[in-house]
CHARMM internal coordinates of N, CA and C (Angstrom, degrees):
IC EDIT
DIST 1 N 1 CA 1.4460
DIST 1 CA 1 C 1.5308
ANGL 1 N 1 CA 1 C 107.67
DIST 1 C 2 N 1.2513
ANGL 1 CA 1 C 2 N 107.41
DIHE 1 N 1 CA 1 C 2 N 135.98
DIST 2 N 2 CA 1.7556
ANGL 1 C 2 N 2 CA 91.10
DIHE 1 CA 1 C 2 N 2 CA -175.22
DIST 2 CA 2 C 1.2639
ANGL 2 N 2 CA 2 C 78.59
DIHE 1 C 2 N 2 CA 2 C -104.29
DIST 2 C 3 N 1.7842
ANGL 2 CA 2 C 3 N 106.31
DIHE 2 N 2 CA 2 C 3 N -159.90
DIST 3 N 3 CA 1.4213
ANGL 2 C 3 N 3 CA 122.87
DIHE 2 CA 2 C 3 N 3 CA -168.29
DIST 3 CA 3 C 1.5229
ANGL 3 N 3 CA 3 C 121.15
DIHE 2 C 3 N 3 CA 3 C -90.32
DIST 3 C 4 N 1.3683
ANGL 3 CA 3 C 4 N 118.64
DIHE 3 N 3 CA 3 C 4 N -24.69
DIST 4 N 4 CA 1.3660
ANGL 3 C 4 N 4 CA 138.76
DIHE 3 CA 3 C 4 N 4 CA 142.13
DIST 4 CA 4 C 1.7693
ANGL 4 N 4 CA 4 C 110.41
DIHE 3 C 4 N 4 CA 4 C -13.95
DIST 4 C 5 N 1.4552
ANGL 4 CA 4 C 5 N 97.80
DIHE 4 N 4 CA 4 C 5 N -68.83
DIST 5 N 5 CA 1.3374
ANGL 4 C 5 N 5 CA 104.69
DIHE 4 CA 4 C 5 N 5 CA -154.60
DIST 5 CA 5 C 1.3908
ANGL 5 N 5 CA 5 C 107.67
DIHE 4 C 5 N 5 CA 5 C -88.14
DIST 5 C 6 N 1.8500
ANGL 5 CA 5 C 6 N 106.52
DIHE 5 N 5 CA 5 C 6 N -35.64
DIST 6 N 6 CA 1.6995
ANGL 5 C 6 N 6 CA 101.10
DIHE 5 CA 5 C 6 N 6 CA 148.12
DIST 6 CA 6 C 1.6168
ANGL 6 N 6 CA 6 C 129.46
DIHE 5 C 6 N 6 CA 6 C -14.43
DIST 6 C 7 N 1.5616
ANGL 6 CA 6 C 7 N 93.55
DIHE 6 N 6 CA 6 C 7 N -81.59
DIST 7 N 7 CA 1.5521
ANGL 6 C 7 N 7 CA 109.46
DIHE 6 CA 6 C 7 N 7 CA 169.79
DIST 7 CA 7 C 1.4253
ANGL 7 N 7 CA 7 C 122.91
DIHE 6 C 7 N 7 CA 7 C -26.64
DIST 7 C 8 N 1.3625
ANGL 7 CA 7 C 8 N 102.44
DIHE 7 N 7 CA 7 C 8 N -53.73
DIST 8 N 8 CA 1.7906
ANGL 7 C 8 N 8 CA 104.12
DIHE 7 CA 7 C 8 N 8 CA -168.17
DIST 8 CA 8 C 1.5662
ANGL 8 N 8 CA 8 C 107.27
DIHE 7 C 8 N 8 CA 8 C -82.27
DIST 8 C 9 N 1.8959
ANGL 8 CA 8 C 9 N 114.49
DIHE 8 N 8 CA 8 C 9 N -56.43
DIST 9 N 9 CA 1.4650
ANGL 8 C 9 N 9 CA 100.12
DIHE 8 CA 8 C 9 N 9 CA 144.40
DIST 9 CA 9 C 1.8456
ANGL 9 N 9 CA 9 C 127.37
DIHE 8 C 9 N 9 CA 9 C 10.78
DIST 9 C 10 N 1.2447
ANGL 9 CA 9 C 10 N 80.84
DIHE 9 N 9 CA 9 C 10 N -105.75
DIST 10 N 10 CA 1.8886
ANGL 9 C 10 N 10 CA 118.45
DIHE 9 CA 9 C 10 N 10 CA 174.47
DIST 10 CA 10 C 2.0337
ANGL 10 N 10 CA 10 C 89.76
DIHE 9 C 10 N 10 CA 10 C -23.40
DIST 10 C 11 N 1.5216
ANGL 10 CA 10 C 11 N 101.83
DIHE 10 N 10 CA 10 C 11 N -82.57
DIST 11 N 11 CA 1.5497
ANGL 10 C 11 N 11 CA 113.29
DIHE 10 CA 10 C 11 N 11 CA -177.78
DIST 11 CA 11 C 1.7562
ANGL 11 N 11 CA 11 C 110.62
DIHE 10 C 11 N 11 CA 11 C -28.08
DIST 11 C 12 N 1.1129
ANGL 11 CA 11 C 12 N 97.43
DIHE 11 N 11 CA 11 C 12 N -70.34
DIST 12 N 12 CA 1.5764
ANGL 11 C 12 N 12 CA 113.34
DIHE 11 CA 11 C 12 N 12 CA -177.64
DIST 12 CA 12 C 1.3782
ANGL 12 N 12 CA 12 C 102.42
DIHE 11 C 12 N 12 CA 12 C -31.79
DIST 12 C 13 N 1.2960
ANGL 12 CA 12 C 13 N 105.56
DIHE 12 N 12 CA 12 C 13 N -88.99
DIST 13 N 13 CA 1.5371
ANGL 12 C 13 N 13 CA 111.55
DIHE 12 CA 12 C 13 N 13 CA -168.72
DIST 13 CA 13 C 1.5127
ANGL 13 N 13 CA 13 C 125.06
DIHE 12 C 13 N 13 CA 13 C -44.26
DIST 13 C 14 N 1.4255
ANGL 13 CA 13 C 14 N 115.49
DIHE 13 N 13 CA 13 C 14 N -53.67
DIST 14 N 14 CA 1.3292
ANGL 13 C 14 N 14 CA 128.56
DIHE 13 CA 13 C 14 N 14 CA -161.42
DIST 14 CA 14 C 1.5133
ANGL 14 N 14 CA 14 C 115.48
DIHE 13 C 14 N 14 CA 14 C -110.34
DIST 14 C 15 N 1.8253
ANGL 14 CA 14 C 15 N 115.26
DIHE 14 N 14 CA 14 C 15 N 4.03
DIST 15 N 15 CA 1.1293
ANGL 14 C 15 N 15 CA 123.98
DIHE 14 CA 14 C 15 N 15 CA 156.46
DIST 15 CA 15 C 1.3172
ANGL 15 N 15 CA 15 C 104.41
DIHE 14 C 15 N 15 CA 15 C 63.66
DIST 15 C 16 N 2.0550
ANGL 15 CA 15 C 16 N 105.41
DIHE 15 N 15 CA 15 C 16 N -130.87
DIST 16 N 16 CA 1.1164
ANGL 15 C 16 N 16 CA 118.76
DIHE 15 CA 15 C 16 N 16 CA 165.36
DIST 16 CA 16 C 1.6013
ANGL 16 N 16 CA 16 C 141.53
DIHE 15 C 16 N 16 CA 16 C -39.23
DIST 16 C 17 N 1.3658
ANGL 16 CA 16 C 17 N 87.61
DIHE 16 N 16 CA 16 C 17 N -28.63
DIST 17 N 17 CA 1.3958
ANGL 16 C 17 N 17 CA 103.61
DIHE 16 CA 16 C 17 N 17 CA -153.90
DIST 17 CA 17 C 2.2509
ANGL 17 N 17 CA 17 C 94.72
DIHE 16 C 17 N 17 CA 17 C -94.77
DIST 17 C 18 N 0.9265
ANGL 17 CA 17 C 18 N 93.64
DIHE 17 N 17 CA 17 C 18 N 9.67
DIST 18 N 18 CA 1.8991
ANGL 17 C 18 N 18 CA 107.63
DIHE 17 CA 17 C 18 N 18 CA -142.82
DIST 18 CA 18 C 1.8530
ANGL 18 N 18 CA 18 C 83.97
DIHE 17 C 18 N 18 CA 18 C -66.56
DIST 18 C 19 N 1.6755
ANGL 18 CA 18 C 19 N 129.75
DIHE 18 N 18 CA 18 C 19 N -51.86
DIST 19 N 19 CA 1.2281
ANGL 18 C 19 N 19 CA 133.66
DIHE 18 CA 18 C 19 N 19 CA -172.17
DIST 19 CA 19 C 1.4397
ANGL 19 N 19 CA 19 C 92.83
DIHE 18 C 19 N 19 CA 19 C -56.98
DIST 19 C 20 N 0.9379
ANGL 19 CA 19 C 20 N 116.08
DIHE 19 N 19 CA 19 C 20 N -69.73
DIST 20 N 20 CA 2.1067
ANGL 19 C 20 N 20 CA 127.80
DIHE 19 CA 19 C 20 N 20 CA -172.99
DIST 20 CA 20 C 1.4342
ANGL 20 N 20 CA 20 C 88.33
DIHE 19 C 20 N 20 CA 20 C -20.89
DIST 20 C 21 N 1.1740
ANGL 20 CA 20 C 21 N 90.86
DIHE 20 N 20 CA 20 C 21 N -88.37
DIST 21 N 21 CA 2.0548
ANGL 20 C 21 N 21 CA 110.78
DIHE 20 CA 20 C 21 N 21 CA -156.83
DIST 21 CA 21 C 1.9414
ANGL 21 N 21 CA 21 C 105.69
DIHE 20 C 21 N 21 CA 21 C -39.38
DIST 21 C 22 N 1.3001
ANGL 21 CA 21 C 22 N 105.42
DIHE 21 N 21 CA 21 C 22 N -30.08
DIST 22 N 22 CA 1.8629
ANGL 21 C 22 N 22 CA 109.70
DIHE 21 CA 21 C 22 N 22 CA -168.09
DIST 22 CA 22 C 1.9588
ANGL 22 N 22 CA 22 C 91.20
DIHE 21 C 22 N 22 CA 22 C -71.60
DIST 22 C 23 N 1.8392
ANGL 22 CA 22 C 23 N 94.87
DIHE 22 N 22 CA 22 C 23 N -43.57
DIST 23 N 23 CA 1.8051
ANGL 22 C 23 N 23 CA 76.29
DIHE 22 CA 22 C 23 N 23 CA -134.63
DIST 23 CA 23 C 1.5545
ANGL 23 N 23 CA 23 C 88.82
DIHE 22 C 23 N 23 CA 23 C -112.24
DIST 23 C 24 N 1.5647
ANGL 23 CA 23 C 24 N 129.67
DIHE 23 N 23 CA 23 C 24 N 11.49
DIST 24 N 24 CA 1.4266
ANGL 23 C 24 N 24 CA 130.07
DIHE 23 CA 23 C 24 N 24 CA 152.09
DIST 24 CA 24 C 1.7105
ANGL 24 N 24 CA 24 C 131.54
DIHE 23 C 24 N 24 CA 24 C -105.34
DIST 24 C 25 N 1.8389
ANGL 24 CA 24 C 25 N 103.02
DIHE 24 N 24 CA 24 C 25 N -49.81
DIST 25 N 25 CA 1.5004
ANGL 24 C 25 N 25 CA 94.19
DIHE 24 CA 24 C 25 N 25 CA 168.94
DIST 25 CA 25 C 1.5554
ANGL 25 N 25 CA 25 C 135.94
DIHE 24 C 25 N 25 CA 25 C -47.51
DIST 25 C 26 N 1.1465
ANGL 25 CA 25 C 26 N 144.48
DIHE 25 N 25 CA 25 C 26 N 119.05
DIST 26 N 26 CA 1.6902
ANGL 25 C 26 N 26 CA 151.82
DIHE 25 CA 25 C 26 N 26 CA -172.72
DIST 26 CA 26 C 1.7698
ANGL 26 N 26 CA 26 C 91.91
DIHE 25 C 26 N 26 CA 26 C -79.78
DIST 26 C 27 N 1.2294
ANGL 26 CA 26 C 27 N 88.05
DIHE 26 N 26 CA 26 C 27 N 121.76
DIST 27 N 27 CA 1.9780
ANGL 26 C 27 N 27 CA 80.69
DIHE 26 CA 26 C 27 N 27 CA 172.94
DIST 27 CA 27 C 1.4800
ANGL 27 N 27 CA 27 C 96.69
DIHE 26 C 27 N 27 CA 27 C -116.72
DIST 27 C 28 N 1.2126
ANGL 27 CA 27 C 28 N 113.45
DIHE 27 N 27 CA 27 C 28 N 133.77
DIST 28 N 28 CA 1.9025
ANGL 27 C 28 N 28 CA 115.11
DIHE 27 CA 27 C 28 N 28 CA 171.45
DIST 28 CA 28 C 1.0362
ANGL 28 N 28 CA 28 C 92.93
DIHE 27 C 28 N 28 CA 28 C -63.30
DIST 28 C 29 N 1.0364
ANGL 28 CA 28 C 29 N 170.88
DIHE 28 N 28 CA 28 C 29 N -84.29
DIST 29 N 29 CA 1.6232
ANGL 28 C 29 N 29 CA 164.26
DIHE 28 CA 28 C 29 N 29 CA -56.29
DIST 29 CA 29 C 1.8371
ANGL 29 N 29 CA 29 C 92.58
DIHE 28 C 29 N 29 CA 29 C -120.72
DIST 29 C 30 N 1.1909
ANGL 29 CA 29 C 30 N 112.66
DIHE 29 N 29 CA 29 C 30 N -25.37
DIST 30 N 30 CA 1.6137
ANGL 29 C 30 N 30 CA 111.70
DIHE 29 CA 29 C 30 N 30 CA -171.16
DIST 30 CA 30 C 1.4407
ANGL 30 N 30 CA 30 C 117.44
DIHE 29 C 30 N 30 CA 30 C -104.64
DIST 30 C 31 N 1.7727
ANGL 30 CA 30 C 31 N 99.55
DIHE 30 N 30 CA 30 C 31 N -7.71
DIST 31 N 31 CA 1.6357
ANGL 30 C 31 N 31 CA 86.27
DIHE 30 CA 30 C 31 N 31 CA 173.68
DIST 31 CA 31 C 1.7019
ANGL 31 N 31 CA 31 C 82.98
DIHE 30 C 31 N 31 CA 31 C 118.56
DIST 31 C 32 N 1.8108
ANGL 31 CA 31 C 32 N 124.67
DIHE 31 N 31 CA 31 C 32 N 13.84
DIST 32 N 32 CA 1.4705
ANGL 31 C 32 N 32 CA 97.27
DIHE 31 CA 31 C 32 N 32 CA 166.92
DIST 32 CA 32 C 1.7413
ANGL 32 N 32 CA 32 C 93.89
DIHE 31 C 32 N 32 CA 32 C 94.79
DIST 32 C 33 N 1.2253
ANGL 32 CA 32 C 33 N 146.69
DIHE 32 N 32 CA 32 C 33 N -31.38
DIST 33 N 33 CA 1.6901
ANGL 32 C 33 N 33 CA 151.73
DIHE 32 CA 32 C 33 N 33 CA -153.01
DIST 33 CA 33 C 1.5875
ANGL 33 N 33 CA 33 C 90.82
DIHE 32 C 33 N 33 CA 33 C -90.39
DIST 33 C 34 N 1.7023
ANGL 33 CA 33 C 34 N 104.22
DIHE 33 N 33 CA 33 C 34 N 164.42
DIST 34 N 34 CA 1.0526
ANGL 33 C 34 N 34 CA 111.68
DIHE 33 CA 33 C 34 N 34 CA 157.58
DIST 34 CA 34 C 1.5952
ANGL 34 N 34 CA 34 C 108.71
DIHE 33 C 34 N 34 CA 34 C -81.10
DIST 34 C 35 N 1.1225
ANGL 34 CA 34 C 35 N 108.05
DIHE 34 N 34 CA 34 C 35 N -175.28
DIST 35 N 35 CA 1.9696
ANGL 34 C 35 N 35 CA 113.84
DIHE 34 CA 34 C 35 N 35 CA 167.15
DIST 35 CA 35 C 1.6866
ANGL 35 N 35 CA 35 C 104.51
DIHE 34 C 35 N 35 CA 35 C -59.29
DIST 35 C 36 N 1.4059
ANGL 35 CA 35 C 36 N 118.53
DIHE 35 N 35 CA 35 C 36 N -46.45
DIST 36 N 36 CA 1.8960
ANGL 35 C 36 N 36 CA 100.11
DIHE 35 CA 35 C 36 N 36 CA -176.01
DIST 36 CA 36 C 1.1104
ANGL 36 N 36 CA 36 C 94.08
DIHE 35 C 36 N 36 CA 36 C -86.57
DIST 36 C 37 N 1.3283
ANGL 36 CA 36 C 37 N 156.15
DIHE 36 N 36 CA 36 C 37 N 0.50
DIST 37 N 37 CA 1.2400
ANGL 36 C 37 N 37 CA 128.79
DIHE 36 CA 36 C 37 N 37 CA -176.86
DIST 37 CA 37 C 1.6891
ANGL 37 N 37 CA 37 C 102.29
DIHE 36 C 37 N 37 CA 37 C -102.33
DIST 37 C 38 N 1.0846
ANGL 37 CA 37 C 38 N 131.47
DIHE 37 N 37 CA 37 C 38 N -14.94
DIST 38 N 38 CA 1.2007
ANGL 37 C 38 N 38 CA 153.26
DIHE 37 CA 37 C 38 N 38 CA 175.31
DIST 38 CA 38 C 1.6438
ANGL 38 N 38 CA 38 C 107.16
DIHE 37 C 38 N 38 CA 38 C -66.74
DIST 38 C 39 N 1.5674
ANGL 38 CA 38 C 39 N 112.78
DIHE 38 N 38 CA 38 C 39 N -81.40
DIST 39 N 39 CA 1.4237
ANGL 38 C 39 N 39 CA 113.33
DIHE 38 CA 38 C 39 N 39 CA 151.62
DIST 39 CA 39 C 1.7464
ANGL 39 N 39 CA 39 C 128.41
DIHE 38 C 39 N 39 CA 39 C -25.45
DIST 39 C 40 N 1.5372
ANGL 39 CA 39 C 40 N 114.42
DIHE 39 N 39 CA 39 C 40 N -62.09
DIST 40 N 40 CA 1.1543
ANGL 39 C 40 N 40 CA 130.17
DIHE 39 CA 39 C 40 N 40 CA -152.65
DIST 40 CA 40 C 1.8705
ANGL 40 N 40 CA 40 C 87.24
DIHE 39 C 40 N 40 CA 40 C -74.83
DIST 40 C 41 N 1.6936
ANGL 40 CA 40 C 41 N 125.71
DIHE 40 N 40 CA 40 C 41 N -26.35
DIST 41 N 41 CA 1.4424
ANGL 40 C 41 N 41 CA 119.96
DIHE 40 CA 40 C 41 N 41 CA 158.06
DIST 41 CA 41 C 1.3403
ANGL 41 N 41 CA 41 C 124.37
DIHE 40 C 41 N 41 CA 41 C -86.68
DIST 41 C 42 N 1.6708
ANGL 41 CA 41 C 42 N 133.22
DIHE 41 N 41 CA 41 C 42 N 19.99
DIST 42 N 42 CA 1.0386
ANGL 41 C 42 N 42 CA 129.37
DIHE 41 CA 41 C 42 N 42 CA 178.67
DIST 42 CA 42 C 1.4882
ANGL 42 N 42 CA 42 C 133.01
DIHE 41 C 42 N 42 CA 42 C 92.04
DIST 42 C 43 N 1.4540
ANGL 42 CA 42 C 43 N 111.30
DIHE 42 N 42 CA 42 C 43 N -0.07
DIST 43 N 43 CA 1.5385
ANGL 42 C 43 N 43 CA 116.92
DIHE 42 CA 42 C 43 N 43 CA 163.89
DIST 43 CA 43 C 1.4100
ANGL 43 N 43 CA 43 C 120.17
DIHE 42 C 43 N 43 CA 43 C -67.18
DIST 43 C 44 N 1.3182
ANGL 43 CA 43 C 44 N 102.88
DIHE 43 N 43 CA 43 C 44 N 108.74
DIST 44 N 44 CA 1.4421
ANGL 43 C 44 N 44 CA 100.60
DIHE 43 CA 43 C 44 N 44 CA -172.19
DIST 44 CA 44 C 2.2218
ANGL 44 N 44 CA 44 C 113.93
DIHE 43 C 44 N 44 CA 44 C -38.60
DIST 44 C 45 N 1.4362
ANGL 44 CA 44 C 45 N 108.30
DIHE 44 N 44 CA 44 C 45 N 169.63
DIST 45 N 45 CA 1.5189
ANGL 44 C 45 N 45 CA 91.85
DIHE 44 CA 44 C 45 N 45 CA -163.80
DIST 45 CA 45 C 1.5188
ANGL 45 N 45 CA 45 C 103.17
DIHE 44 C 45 N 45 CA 45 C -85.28
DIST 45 C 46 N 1.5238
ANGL 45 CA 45 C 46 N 100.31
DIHE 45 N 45 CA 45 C 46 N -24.08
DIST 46 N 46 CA 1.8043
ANGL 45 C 46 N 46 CA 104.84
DIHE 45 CA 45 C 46 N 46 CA -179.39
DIST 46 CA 46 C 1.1791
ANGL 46 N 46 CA 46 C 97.33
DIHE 45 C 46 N 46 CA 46 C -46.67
DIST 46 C 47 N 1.1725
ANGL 46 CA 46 C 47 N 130.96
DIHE 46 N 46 CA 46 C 47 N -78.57
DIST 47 N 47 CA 1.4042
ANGL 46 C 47 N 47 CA 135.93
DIHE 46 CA 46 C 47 N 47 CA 179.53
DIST 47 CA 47 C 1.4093
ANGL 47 N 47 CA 47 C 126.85
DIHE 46 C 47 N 47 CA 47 C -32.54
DIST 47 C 48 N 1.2807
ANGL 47 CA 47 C 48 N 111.31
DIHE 47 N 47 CA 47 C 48 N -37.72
DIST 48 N 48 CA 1.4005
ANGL 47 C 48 N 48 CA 118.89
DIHE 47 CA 47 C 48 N 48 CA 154.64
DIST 48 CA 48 C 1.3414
ANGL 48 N 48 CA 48 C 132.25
DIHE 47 C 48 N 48 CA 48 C -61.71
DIST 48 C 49 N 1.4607
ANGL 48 CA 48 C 49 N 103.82
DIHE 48 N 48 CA 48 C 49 N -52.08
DIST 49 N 49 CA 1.5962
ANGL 48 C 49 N 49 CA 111.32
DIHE 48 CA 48 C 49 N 49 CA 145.38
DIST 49 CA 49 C 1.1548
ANGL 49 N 49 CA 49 C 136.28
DIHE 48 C 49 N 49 CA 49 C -16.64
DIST 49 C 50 N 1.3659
ANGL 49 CA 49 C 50 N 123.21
DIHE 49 N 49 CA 49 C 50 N -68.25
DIST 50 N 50 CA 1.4037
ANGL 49 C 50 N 50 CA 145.39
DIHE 49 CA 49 C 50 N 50 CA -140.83
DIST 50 CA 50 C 2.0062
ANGL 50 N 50 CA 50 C 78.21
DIHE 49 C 50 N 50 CA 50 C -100.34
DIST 50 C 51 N 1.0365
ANGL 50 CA 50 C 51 N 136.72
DIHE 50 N 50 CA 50 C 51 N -38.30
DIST 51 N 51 CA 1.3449
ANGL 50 C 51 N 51 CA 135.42
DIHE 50 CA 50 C 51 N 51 CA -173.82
DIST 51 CA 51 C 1.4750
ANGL 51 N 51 CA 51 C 109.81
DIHE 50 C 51 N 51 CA 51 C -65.72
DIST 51 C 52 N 1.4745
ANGL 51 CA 51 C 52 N 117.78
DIHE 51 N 51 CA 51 C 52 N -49.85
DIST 52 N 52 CA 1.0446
ANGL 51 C 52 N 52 CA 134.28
DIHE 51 CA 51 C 52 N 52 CA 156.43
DIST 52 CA 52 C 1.7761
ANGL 52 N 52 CA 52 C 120.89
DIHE 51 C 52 N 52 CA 52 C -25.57
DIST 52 C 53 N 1.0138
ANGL 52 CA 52 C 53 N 95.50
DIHE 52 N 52 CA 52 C 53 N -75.33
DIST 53 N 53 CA 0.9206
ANGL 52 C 53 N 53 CA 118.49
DIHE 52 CA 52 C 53 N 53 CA -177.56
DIST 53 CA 53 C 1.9699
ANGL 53 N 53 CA 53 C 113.92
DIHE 52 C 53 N 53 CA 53 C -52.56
DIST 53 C 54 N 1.2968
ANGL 53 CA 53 C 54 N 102.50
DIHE 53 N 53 CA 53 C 54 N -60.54
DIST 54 N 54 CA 1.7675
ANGL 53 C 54 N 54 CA 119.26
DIHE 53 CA 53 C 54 N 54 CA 154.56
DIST 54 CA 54 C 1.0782
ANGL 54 N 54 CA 54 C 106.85
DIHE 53 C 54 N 54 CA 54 C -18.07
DIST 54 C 55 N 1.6988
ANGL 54 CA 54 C 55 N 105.19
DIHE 54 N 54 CA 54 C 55 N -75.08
DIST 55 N 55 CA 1.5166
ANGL 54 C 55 N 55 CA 108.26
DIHE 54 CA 54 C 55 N 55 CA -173.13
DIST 55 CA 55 C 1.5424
ANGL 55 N 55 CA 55 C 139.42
DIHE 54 C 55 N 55 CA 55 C -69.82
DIST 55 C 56 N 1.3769
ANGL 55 CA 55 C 56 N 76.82
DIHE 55 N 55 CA 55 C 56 N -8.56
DIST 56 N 56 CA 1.9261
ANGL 55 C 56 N 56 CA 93.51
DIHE 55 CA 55 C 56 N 56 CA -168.60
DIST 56 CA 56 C 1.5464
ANGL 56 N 56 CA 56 C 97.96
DIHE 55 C 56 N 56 CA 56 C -107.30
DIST 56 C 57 N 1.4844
ANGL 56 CA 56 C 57 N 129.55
DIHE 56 N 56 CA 56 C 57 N -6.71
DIST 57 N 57 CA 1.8714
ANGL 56 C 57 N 57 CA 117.11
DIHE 56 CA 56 C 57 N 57 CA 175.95
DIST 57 CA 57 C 1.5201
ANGL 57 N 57 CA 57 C 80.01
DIHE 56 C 57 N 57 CA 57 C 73.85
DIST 57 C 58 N 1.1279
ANGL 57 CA 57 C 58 N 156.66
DIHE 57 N 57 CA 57 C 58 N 45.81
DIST 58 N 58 CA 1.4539
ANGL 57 C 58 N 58 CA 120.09
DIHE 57 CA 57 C 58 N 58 CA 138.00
DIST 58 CA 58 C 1.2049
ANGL 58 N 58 CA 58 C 113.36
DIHE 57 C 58 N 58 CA 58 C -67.12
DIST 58 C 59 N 1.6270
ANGL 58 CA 58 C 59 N 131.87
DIHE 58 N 58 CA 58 C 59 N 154.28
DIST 59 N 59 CA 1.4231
ANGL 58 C 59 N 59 CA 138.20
DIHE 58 CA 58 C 59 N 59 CA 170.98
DIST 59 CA 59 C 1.1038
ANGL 59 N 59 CA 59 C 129.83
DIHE 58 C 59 N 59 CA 59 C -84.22
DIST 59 C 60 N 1.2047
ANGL 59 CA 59 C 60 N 134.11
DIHE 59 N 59 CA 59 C 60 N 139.42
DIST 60 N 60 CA 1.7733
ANGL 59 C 60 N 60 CA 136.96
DIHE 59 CA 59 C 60 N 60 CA -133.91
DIST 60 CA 60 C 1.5795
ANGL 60 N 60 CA 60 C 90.33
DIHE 59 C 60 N 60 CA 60 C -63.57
DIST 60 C 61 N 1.2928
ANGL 60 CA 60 C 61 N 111.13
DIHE 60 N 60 CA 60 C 61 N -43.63
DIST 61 N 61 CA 1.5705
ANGL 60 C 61 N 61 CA 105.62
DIHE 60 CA 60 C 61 N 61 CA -157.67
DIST 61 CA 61 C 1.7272
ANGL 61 N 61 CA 61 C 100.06
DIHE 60 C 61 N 61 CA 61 C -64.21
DIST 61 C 62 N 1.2126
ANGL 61 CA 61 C 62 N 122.28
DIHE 61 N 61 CA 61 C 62 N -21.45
DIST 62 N 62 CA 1.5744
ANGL 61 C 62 N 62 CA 105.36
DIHE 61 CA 61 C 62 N 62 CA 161.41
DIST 62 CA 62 C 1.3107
ANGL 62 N 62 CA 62 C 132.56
DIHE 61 C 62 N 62 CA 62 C -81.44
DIST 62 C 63 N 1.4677
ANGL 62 CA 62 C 63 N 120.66
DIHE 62 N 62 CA 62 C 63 N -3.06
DIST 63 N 63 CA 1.8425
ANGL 62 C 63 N 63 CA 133.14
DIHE 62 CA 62 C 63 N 63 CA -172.32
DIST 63 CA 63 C 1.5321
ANGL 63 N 63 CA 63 C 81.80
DIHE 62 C 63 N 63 CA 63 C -84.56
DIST 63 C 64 N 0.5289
ANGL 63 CA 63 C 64 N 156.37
DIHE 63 N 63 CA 63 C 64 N -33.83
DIST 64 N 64 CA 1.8547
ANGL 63 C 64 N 64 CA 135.73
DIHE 63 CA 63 C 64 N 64 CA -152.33
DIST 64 CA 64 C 1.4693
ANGL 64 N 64 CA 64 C 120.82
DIHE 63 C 64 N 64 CA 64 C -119.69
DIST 64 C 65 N 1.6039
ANGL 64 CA 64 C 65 N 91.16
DIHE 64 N 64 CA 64 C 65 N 112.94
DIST 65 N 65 CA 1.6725
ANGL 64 C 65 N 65 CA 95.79
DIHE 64 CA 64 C 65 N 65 CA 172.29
DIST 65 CA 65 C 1.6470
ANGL 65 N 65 CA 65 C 111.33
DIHE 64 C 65 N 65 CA 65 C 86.20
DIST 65 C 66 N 1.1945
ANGL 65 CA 65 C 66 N 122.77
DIHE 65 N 65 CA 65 C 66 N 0.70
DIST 66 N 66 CA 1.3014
ANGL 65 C 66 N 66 CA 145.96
DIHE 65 CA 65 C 66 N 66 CA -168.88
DIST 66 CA 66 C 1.7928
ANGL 66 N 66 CA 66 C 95.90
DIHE 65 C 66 N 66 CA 66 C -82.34
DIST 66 C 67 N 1.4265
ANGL 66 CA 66 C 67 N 97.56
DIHE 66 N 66 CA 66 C 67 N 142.55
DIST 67 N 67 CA 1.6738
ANGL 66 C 67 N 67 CA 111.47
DIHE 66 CA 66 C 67 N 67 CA -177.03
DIST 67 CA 67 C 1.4959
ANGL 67 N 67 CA 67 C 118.24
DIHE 66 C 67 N 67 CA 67 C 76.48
DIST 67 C 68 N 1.3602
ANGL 67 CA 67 C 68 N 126.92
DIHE 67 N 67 CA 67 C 68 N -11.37
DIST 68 N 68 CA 1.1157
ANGL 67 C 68 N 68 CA 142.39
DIHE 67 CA 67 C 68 N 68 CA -160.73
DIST 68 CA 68 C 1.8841
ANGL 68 N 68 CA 68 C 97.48
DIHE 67 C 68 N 68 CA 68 C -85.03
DIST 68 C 69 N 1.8665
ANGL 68 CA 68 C 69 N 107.17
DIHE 68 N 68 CA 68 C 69 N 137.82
DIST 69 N 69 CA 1.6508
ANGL 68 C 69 N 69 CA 95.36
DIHE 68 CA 68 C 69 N 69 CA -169.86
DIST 69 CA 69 C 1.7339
ANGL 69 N 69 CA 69 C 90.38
DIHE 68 C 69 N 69 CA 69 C -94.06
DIST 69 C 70 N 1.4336
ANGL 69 CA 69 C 70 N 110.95
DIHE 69 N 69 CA 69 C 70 N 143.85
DIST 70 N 70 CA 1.4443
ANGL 69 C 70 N 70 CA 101.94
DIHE 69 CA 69 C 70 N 70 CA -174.99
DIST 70 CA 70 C 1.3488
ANGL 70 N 70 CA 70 C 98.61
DIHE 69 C 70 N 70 CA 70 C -87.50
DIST 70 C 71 N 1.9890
ANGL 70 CA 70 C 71 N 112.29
DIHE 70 N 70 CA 70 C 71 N 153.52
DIST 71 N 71 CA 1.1253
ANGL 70 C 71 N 71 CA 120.68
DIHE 70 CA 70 C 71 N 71 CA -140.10
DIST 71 CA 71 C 1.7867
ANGL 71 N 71 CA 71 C 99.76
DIHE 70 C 71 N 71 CA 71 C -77.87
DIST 71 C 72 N 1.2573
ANGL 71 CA 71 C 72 N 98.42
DIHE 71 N 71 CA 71 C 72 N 157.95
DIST 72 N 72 CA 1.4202
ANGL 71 C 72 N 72 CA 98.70
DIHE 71 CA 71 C 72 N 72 CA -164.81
DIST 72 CA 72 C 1.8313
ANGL 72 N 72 CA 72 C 103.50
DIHE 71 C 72 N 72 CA 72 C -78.78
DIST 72 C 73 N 1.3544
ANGL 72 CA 72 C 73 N 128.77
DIHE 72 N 72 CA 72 C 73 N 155.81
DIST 73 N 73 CA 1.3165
ANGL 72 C 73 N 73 CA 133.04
DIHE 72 CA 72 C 73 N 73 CA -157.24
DIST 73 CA 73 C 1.7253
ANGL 73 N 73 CA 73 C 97.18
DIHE 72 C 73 N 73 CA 73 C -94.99
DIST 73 C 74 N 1.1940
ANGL 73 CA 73 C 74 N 121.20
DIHE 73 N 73 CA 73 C 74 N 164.98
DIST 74 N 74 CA 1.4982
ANGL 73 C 74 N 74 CA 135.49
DIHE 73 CA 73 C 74 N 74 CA -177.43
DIST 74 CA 74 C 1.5667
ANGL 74 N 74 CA 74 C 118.91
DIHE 73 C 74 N 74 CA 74 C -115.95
END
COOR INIT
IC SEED 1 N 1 CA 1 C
IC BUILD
């Protein structure tokens, strides 16, 4: 997942709330960090993601493949 798709991810799901959840919730899963401070030390974002997600009860069918732009047509 790069950080791109983080972002939209992040957007998608948690909307309004999407700045809150990055740059206040502390997730244990990262070392104790919020999501940018986590990133901004090098945890990849999947991983950040998937923490996110942990902490927040999203349901599997939204962790996967999420944020990704579908490939453009020919």
């Amino acid at each position: 997942m790069r950080r791109s798709e983080f972002d939209r991810a992040v957007a998608d799901e948690f909307q309004g709330r999407a700045t809150a959840v990055v740059t206040d919730l502390v997730l244990t899963q990262v070392g104790g960090r919020t999501a940018a401070e986590a990133i901004e030390a090098g945890v990849p974002p999947r991983e950040v993601w998937l923490a996110l997600c942990d902490e927040l009860d999203v349901p599997a069918e939204r962790r996967y493949g999420v944020g990704r732009i579908e490939p453009r047509r020919r």
